[in-house]
C-alpha positions as CSV (number, residue, x, y, z in Angstrom):
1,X,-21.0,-65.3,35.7
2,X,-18.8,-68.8,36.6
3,X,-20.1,-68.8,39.6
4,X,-24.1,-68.8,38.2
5,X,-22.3,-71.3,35.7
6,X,-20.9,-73.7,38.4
7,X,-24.0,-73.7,40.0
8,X,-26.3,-74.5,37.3
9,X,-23.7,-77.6,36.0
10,X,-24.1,-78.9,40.2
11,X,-27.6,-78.8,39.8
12,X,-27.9,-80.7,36.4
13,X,-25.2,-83.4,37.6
14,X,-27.2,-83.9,41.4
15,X,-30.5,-83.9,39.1
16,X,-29.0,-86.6,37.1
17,X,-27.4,-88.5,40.0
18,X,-30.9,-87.9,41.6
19,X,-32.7,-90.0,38.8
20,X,-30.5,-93.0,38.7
21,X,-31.3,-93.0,41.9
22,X,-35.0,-93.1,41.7
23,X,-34.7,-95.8,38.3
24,X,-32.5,-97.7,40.8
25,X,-35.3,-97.9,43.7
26,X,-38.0,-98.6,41.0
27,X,-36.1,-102.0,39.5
28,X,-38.3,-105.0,40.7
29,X,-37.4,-108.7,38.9
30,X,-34.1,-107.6,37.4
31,X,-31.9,-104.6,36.7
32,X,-33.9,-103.0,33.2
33,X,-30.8,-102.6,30.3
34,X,-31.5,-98.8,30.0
35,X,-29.9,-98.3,33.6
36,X,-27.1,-100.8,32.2
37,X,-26.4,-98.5,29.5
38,X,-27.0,-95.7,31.2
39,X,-24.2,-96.5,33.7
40,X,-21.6,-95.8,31.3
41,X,-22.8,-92.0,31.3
42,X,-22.0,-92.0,35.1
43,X,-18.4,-90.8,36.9
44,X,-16.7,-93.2,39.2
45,X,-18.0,-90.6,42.2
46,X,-21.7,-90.1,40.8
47,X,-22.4,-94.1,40.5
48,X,-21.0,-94.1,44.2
49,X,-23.6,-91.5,45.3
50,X,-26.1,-93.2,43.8
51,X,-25.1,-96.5,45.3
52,X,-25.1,-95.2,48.5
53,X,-28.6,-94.0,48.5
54,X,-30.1,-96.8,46.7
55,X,-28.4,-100.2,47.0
56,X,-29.6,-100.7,50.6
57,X,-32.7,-100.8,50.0
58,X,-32.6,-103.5,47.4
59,X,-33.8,-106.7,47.5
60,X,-31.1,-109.1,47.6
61,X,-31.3,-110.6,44.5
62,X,-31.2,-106.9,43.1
63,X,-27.7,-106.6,45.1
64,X,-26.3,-109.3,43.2
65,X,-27.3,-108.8,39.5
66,X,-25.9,-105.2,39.9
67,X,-23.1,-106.4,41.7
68,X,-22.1,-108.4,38.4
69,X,-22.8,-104.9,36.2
70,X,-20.8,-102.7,38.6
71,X,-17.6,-105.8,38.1
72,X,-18.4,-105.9,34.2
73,X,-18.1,-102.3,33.8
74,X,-15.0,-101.9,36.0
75,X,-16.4,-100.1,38.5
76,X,-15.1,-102.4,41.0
77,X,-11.8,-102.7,39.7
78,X,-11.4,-99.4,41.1
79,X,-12.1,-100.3,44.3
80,X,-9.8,-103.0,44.8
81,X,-7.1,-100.8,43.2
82,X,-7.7,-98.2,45.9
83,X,-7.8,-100.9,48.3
84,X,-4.6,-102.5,47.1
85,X,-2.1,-99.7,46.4
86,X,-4.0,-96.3,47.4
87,X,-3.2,-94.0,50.2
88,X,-4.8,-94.6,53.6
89,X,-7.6,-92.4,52.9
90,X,-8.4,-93.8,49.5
91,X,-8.1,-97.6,51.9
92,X,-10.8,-96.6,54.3
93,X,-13.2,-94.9,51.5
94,X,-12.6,-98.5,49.4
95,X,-13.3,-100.6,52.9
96,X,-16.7,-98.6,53.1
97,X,-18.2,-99.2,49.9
98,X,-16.6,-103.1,50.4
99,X,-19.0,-102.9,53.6
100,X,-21.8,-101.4,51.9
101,X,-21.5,-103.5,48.6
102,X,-20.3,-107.3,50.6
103,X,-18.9,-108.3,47.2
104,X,-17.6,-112.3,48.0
105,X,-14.8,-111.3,45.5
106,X,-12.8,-109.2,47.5
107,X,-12.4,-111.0,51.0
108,X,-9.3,-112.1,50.8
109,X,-8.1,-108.5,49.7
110,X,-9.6,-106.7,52.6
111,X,-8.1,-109.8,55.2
112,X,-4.8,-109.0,53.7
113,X,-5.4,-105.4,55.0
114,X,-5.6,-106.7,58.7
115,X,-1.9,-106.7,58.4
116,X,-1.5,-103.2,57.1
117,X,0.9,-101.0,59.4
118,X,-2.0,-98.1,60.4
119,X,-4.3,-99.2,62.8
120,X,-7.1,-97.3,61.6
121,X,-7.2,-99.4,58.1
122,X,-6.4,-102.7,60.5
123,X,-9.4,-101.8,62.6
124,X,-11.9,-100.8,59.7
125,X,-10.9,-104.0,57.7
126,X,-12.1,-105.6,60.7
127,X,-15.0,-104.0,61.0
128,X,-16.1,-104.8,57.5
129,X,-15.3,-107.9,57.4
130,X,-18.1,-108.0,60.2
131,X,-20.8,-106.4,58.5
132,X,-20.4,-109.1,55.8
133,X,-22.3,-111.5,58.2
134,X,-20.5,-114.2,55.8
135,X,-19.2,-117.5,57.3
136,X,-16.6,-118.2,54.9
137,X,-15.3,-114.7,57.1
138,X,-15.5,-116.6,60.3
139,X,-13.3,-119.5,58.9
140,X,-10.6,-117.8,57.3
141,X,-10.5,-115.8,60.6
142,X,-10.6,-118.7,63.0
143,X,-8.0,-120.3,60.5
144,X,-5.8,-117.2,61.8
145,X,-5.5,-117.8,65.2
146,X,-2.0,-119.3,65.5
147,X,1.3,-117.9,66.7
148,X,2.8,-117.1,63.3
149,X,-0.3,-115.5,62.0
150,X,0.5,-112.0,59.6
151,X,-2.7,-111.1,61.6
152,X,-2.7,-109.3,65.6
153,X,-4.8,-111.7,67.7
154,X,-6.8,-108.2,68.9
155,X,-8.1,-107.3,65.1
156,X,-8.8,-111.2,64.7
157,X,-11.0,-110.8,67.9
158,X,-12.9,-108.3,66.9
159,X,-13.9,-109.5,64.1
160,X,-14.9,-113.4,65.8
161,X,-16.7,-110.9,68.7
162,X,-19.1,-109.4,66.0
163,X,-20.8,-112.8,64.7
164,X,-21.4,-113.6,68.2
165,X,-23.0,-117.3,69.0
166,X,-22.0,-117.8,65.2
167,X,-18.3,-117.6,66.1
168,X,-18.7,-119.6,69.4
169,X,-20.3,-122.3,67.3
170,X,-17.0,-122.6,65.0
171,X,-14.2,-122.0,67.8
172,X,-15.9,-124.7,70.0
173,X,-15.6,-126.8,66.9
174,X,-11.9,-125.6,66.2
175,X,-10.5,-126.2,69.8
176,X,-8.9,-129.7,68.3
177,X,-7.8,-128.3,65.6
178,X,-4.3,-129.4,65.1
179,X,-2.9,-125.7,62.9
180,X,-5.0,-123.5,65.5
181,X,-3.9,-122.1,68.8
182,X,-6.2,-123.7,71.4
183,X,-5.3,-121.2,73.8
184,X,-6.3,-118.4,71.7
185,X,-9.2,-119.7,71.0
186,X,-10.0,-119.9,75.1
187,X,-9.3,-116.3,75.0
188,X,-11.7,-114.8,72.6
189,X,-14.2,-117.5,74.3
190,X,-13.2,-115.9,78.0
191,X,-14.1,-111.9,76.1
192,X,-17.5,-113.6,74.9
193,X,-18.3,-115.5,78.0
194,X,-21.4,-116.3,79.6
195,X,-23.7,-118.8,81.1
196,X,-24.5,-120.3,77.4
197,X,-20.4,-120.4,76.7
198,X,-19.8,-122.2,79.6
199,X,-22.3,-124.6,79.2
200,X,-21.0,-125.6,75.8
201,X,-17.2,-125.3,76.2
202,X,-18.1,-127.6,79.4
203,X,-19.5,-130.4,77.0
204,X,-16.2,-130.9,75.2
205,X,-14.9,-132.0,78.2
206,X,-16.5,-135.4,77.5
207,X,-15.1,-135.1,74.0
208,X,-12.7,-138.7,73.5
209,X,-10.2,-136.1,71.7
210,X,-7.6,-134.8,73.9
211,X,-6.4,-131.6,72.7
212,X,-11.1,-130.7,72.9
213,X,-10.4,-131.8,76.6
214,X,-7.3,-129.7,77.2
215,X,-9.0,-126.5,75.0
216,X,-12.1,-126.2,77.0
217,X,-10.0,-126.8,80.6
218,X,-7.6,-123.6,79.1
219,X,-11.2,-121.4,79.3
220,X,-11.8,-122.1,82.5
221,X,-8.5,-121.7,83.8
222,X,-8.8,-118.4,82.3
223,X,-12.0,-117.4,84.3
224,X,-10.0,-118.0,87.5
225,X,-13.1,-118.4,89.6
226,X,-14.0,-120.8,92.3
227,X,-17.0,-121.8,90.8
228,X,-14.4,-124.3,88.0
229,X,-13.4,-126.6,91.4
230,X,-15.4,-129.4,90.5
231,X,-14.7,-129.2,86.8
232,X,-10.7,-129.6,87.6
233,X,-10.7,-131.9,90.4
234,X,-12.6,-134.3,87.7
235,X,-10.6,-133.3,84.8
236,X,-7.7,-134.6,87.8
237,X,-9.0,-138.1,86.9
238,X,-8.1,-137.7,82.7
239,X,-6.4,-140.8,81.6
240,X,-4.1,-138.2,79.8
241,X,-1.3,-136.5,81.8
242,X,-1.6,-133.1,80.1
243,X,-5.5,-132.7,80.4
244,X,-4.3,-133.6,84.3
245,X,-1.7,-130.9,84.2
246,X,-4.1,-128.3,82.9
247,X,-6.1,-129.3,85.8
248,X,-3.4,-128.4,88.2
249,X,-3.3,-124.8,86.8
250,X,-6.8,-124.3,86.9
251,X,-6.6,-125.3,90.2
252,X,-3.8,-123.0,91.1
253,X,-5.2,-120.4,89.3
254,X,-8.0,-120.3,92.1
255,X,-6.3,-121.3,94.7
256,X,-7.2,-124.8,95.8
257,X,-4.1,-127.0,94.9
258,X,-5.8,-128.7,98.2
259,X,-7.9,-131.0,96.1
260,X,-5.1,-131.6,93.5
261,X,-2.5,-132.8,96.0
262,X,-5.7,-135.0,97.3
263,X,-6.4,-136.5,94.0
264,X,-2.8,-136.9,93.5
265,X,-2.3,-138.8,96.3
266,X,-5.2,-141.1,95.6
267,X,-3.4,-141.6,92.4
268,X,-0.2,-142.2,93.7
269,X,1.2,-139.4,91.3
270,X,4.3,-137.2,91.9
271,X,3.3,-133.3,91.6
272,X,6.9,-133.1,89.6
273,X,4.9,-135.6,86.5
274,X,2.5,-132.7,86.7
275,X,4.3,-130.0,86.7
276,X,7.0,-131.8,83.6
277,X,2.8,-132.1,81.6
278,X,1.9,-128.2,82.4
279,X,4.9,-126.8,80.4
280,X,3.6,-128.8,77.0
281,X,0.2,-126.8,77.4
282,X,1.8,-123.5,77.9
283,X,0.7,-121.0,75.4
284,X,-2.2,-123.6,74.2
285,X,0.7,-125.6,72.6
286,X,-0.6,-129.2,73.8
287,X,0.5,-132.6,71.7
């Protein structure tokens, strides 16, 4: 008899969840105040079914006005809670509704969770922060890219390799960044590269700012490949001696300090002046 009981009280509670559902799907202009009211009526775990099977599918402008409901009726406190002090499980179930949802409220909560200690809630907080397709996500991320960042360089590069050209577009524009680690920034550029990279990063080498000019020659001293010769033997002609000393180890890096002690020579420049340079752009720190 409690078993026929508990059956029949699952089937009323999915027929309910079932027609918030379908009242969800049929809002068109703006979100009707029966299904407002109606919310209250709902569990924490029913509104969540429901969301999951609806809110996909609705327009944006939908997505926003119920957003605003689900925050006044303190659905969404209850997400951040679990994402603030839950247990790991509760962390990952909070970080896929915050994927599913995108609410602009709770970015800085889920960054803070790149520093958690598990790398499962490290990598998922990455991974949502992705499918928020936000830009205010690539600059706080971008922002992160220096040595005493909370953040691991690796869970920061995921998350600059999922917006793609979007990303390359702001780290180009970063690389003279005074707070940001230029050489970091060459090597998320190096995971990303291709013909359309190179082409860009090779235009800040015109750039009249120095530390542009010492950023983009990190990248290619990273690629180690032949194909950079011409691009350091003419960075060898820099009015600044560290853009020259980054030259050096891009040249060394492929083997042809040939044309450096060349150029040198034609300079009259001692390889020691060099050498002294290099060390001030190791680890991206140039001044």
């Amino acid at each position: 008899m409690k078993s026929l009981f508990d059956s029949l009280k699952r089937r009323l509670k999915d027929a309910k969840v079932d027609k918030l559902i379908r009242k969800l799907l049929a809002m068109e202009d703006k979100i009707p105040s029966g299904v407002i009211n109606n919310l209250q009526d709902f569990s924490h775990e029913e509104i969540t079914h429901a969301l999951k099977e609806a809110y996909p599918s609705l327009e944006s402008y939908l997505q926003k006005q119920l957003l605003v409901v689900l925050e006044d009726q303190g659905y969404m406190k209850i997400i951040y809670d679990k994402l603030n002090n839950g247990s790991e499980k509760e962390i990952l179930y909070s970080l896929e509704l915050l994927a599913l949802l995108k609410p602009f409220k709770a970015l800085d909560l889920i960054f803070r969770r790149l520093a958690d200690n598990r790398e499962s809630i490290r990598f998922e907080a990455a991974h949502t922060l992705i499918l928020y397709k936000n830009k205010k996500v690539l600059e706080l991320a971008v922002k992160e890219l220096k040595q005493n960042s909370p953040y691991l360089p690796a869970r920061l590069a995921q998350i600059l390799m999922g917006y793609g050209s979007l990303a390359v577009l702001e780290l180009i524009n970063n690389l003279n960044n005074p707070e940001i680690d230029n050489s970091m920034i060459a090597d998320i550029l190096i995971l990303m590269s291709d013909e359309t990279i190179d082409k860009k990063v090779a235009e800040c080498l015109a750039s009249t700012d120095v530390k542009t000019r010492i950023g983009a020659l990190m990248y290619f001293t990273k690629q180690k490949d032949a194909k950079n010769m011409e691009i350091f033997s003419n960075a060898l002609m820099d009015s600044d001696a560290v853009v020259r000393a980054q030259a050096i180890k891009g040249l060394k890096g492929i083997g042809a300090m040939e044309a450096a002690n060349i150029v040198q020579k034609a300079h009259k420049c001692d390889v020691n002046v060099f050498e002294q340079a290099a060390a001030t752009v190791e680890g991206g720190q140039a001044k």
